[in-house]
N, C-alpha and C positions, 0 to 999 in steps of 0.2 A: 504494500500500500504506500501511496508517494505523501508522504510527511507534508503539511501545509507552511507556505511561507510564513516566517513572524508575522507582514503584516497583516495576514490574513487572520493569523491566531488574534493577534489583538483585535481585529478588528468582531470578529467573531464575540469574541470577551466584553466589546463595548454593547453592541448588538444584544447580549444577553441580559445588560445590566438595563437597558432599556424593556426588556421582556419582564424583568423581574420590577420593574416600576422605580428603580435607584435613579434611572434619569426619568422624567416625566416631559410630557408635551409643552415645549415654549420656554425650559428650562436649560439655562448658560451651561455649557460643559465646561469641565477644566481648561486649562491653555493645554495649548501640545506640549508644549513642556512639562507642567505637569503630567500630563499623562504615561510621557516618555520615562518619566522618572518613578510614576506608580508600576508599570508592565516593565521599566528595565531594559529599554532598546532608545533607540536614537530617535530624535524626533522627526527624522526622513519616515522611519519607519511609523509610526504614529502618523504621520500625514497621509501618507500611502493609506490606509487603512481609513481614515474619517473620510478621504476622494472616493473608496470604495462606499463605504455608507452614503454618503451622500448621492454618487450615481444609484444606490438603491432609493432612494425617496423613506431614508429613518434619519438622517441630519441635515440641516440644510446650514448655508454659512452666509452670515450676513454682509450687506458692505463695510460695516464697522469689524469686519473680522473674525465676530464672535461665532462661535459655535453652537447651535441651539438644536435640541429634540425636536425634530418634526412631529413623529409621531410616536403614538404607546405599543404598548403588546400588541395592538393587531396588526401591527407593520414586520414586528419579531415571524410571524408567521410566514410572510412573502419574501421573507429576507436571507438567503441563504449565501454563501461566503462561493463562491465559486473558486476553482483553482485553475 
């Protein structure tokens, strides 16, 4: 079985935390930097990974930069990590 890239793990990990309602609809996520330093990979990789959510339609990214939950749990369900 072919192992998934880090970003994909994270991104997966972000995705779940959104399932499980830790991120909520219209709520700020961490900076990439944080988040790079909570999962313990670079914040290349961490970007990678929110561009992957974001082309799924579960984060969207403002023009002020910020990072916001688009949507809840039922977005977690159409939302699969592709490799």
């Amino acid at each position: 079985m072919k192992k998934q890239a880090v970003f994909q793990e994270v991104a997966q990990q972000i995705a779940q935390r959104v399932h499980e309602g830790t991120y909520v609809t219209s709520q700020k996520l961490p900076s990439d930097y944080d988040l790079a330093e909570e999962f313990q990979c670079s914040r290349l990789t961490v970007r990678k990974a929110i561009d992957l959510l974001i082309g799924q339609n579960l984060l969207v990214k403002e023009k002020d930069s910020r990072l916001y939950c688009l949507s809840t749990r039922s977005a977690y369900c159409r939302t699969k990590i592709q490799t």
